[in-house]
ZAMARGU-4260 file (C-alpha; in steps of 0.2 Angstrom, whole numbers, plus 5000, padded with zeros to 4 digits):
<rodrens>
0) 5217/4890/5005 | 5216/4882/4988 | 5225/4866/4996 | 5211/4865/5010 | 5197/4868/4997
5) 5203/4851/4988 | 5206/4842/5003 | 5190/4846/5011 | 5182/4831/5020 | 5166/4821/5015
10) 5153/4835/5022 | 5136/4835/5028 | 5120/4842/5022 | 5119/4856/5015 | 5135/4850/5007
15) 5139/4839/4994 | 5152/4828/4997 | 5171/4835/4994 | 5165/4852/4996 | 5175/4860/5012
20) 5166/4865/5027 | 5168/4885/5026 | 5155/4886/5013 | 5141/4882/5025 | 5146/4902/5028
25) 5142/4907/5011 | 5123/4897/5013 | 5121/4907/5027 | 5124/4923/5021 | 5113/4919/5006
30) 5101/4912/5018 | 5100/4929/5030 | 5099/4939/5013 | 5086/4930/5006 | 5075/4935/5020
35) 5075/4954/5021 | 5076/4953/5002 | 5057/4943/5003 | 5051/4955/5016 | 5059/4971/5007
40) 5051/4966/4991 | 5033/4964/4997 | 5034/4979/5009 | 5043/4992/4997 | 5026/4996/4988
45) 5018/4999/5006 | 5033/5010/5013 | 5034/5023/4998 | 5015/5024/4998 | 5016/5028/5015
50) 5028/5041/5012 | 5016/5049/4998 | 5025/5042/4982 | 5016/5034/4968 | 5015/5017/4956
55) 5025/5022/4946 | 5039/5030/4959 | 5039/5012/4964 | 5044/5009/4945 | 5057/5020/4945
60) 5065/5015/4961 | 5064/4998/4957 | 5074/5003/4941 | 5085/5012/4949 | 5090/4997/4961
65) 5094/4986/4946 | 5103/4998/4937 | 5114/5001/4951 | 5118/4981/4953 | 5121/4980/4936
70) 5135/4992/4933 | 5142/4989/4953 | 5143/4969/4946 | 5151/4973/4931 | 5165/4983/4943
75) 5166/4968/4951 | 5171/4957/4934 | 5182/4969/4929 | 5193/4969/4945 | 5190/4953/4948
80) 5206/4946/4945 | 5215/4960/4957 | 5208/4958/4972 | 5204/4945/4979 | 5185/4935/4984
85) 5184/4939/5001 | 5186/4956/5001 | 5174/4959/4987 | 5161/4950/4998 | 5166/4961/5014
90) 5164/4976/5006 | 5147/4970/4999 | 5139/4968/5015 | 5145/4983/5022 | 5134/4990/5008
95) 5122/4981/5014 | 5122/4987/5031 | 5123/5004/5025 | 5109/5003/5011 | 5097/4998/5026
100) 5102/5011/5038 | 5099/5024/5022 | 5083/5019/5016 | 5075/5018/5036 | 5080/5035/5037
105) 5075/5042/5022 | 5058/5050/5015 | 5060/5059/5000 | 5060/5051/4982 | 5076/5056/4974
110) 5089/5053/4991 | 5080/5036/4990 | 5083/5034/4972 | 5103/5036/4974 | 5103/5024/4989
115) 5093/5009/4976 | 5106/5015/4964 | 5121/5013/4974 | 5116/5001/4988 | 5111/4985/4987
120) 5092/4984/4991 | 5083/4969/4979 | 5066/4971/4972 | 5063/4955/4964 | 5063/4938/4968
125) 5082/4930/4961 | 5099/4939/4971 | 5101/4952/4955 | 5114/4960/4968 | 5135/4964/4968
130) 5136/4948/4980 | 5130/4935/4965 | 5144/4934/4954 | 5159/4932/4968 | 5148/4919/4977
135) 5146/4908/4963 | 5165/4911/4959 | 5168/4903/4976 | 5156/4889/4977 | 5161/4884/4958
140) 5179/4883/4963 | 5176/4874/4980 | 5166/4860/4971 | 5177/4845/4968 | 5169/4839/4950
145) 5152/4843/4939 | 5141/4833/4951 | 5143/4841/4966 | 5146/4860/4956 | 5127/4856/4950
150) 5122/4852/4969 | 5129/4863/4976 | 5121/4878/4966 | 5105/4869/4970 | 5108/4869/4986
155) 5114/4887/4986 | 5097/4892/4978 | 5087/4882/4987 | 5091/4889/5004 | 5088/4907/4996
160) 5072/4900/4990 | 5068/4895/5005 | 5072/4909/5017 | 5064/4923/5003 | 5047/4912/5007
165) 5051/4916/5025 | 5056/4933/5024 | 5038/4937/5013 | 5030/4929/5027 | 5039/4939/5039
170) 5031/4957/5028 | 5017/4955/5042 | 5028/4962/5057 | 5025/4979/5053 | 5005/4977/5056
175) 5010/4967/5071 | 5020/4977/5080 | 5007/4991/5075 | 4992/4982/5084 | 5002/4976/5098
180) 5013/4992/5102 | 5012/5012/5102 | 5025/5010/5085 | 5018/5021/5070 | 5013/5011/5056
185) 5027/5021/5045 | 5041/5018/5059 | 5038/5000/5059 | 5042/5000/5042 | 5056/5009/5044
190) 5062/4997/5058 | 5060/4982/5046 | 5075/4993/5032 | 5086/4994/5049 | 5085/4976/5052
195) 5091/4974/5032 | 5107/4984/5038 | 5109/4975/5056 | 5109/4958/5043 | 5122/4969/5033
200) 5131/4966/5048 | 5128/4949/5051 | 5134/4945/5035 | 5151/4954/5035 | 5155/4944/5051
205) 5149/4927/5040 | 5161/4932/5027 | 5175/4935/5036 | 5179/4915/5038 | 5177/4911/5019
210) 5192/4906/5012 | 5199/4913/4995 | 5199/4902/4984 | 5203/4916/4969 | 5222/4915/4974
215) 5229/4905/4959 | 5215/4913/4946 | 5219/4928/4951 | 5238/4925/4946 | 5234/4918/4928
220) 5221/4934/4924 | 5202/4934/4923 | 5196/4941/4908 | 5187/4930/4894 | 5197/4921/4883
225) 5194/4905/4879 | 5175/4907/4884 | 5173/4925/4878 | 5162/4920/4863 | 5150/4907/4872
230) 5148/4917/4887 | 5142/4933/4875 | 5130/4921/4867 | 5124/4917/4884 | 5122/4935/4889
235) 5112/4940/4876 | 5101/4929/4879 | 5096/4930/4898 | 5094/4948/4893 | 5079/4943/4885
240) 5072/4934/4900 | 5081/4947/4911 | 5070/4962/4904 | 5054/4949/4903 | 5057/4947/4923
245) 5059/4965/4925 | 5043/4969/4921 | 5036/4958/4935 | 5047/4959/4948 | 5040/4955/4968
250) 5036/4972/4972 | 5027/4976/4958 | 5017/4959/4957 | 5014/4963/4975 | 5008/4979/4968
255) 4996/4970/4955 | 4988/4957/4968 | 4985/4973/4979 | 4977/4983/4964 | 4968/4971/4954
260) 4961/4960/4969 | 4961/4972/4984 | 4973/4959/4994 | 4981/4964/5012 | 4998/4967/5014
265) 4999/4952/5027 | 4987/4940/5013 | 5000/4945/5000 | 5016/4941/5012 | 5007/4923/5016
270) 5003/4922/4998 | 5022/4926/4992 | 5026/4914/5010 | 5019/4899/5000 | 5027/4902/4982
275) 5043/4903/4990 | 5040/4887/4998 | 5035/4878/4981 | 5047/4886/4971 | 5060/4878/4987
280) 5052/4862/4984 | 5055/4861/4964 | 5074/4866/4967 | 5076/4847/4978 | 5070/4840/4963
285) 5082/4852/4950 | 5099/4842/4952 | 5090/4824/4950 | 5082/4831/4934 | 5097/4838/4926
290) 5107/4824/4930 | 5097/4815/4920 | 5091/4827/4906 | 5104/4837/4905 | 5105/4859/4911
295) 5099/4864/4894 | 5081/4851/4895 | 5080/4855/4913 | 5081/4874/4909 | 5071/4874/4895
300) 5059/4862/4898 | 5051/4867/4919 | 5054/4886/4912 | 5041/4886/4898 | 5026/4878/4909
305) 5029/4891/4921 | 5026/4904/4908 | 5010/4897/4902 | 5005/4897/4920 | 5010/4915/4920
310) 4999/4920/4905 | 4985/4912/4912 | 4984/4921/4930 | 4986/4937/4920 | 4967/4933/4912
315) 4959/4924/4930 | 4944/4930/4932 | 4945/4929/4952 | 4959/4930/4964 | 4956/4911/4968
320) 4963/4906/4951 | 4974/4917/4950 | 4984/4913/4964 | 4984/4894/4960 | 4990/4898/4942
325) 5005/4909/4951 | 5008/4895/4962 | 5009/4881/4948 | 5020/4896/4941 | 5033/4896/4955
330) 5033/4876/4957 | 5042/4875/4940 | 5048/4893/4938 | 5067/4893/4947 | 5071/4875/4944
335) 5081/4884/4928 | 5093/4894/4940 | 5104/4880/4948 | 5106/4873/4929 | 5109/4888/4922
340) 5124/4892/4936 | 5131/4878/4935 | 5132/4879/4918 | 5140/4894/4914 | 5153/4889/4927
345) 5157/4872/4917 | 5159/4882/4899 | 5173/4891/4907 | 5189/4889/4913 | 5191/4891/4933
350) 5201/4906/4929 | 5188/4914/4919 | 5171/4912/4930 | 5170/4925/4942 | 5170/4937/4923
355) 5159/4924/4918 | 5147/4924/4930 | 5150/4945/4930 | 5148/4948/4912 | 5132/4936/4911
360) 5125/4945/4925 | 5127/4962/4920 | 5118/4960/4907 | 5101/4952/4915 | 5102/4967/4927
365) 5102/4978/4915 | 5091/4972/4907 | 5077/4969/4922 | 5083/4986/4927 | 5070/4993/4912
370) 5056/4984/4914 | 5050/4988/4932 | 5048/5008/4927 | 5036/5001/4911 | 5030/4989/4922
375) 5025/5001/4934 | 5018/5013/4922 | 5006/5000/4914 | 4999/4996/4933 | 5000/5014/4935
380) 4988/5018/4917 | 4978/5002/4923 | 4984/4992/4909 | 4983/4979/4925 | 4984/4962/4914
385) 5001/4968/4903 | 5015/4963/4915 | 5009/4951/4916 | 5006/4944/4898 | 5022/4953/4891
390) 5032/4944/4905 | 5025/4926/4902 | 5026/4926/4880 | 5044/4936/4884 | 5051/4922/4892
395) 5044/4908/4881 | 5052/4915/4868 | 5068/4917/4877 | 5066/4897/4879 | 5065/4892/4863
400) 5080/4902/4857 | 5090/4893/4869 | 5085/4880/4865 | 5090/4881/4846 | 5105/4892/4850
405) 5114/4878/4861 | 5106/4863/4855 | 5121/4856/4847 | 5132/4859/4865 | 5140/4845/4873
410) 5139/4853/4890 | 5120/4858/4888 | 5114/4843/4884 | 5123/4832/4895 | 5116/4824/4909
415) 5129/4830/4923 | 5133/4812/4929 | 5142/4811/4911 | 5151/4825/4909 | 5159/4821/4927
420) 5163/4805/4921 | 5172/4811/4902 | 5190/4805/4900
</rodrens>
């Protein structure tokens, strides 16, 4: 597998060129995710109202679903270098499929608790799920050099990007099928969380033709060796931006639009419909600009901006402003995340990155696993402005530690097209 994966042929879009033709399989399945994932996150408020549960039972919930994808993806760097890529992603979607055919036929709070814990069901608006780290274990190691790694991971997040807009816009089938069928307003809820786990399916099938390319690594070891003290450094620091995020995730901003402004659930699916699309349209631009500025500007430098954006929306007097700050929010919000993976992927050796990419991400998931319960409990004491303010000076100060902390590094500061081109 590893020979084919470096003597894949000049692809197409959405490939950069080098990278073999089986990944299109991975964009996919990120693309089918990132679709119930935006409807799930703008209809889970809705659905556990209906079934009589509170703000803060969406907190907790919410919680609970991060929790669970933090400890299930530190599992998954731990074994890591025993088993190999593919199977870790089979068995994923297989919890996919059965998450969504829990949470459809469940009502009470606490059964619905353990499934967010165990399953793989995603409040927010980034994959925070077990999938993430093996995924970009296997794009990093199909990319034939720095350029097309960096492309490839915007691409990658592009197309979730793209298909979370999609999926938000798609939280307006419920009322649909409502108005235009005998279907209970509850059931058509619950017929959306068995289409999450019928795409469970569909990803399972997708995976099944991805090739390993964890053979060889898996041979040498995975744990953190070299790396270990970068990738700490690295983790500690997303925590802070992890937790920040946490205490705005999709659901509950959907929550906030609702309270505060009295939006409809189909205004607030059309609403996170056009974010997605702007925070698709920065992520063309995120490659270009770190090619040229380096992943550490890039990060640093759209990320900031977006918060100050954030900040302001928290204080609009009128739901007008507000969403044109969020908007102006997501345009520059995500162009960090491409950066961000590809660079965590090119401080470490090929060996090392599915732990890498583990071990930073457990930490962000724990972290964002405790904001939504405060987050929650401030909508729920109508401290409605807080989330949003905490999230937004959270994350600038994340930015700027980042910035002092890696400054000095060769590979933050880079522009991509000179690190691929080093002796």
């Amino acid at each position: 597998m590893m020979d084919d994966a470096a003597r894949a042929p000049r692809a197409s879009w959405p490939l950069p060129p080098g990278v073999a033709p089986w990944v299109r399989r991975i964009l996919v399945a990120r693309a089918l995710r990132a679709f119930t994932d935006g409807y799930v996150a703008v209809l889970l408020p809705t659905y556990l109202l209906a079934l009589g549960m509170g703000w803060l039972d969406l907190g907790l919930i919410s919680t609970s679903t991060l929790a669970g994808s933090a400890l299930a993806t530190l599992a998954i760097g731990a074994i890591a270098g025993r088993i190999a890529n593919r199977t870790l992603l089979l068995g994923a979607a297989l919890l996919m499929a059965a998450t969504g055919a829990a949470f459809a036929g469940l009502s009470d709070f606490w059964p619905l608790a353990m499934v967010a814990f165990v399953g793989t069901l995603n409040p927010s608006s980034g994959d925070v799920s077990v999938f993430l780290p093996v995924e970009h274990a296997e794009l990093a190691g199909a990319a034939p050099n720095a350029d097309a790694r960096t492309a490839l991971f915007a691409r990658y997040t592009l197309i979730g990007s793209l298909f979370g807009a999609l999926g938000a816009l798609g939280a307006a089938i419920p009322a649909w099928l409502t108005t235009h069928s005998a279907i209970a307003p509850l059931d058509a809820l619950r017929a959306m969380f068995a289409a999450y786990g019928v795409v469970g399916v569909l990803v399972w099938w997708l995976y099944r033709g991805v090739a390993d390319v964890s053979g060889q690594t898996r041979a040498r070891g995975s744990a953190l060796v070299h790396s270990r003290r970068t990738v700490l450094r690295l983790a500690a620091l997303f925590c802070i931006d992890s937790f920040a995020g946490g205490l705005l995730v999709n659901a509950l901003l959907a929550a906030w639009l609702l309270q505060r402004f009295g939006m409809s659930l189909a205004a607030a699916g059309t609403f996170f419909f056009w974010s997605g699309l702007c925070t698709t349209a920065s992520q063309l631009l995120a490659p270009y600009v770190a090619r040229r500025i380096g992943l550490l500007r890039t990060m640093v430098f759209t990320h900031i901006p977006a918060s100050c954006f954030l900040i302001g929306a928290a204080v609009s007097p009128n739901l007008s402003l507000a969403l044109a700050l969020l908007l102006a929010r997501s345009s520059l919000s995500q162009m960090d995340v491409p950066a961000r993976s590809a660079f965590v992927m090119a401080v470490v050796t090929p060996e090392e990155r599915v732990a890498a990419a583990s071990f930073t991400a457990v930490p962000r998931s724990l972290a964002s696993a405790c904001g939504p319960s405060l987050g929650g409990a401030l909508l729920a004491g109508g401290w409605l402005a807080a989330p949003l303010l905490a999230c937004g000076m959270l994350k600038i100060s994340y930015d700027i530690a980042l910035l002092i902390s890696f400054r000095h590094h060769r590979d933050a500061q880079e522009p991509a097209h000179a690190r691929s081109h080093r002796p």
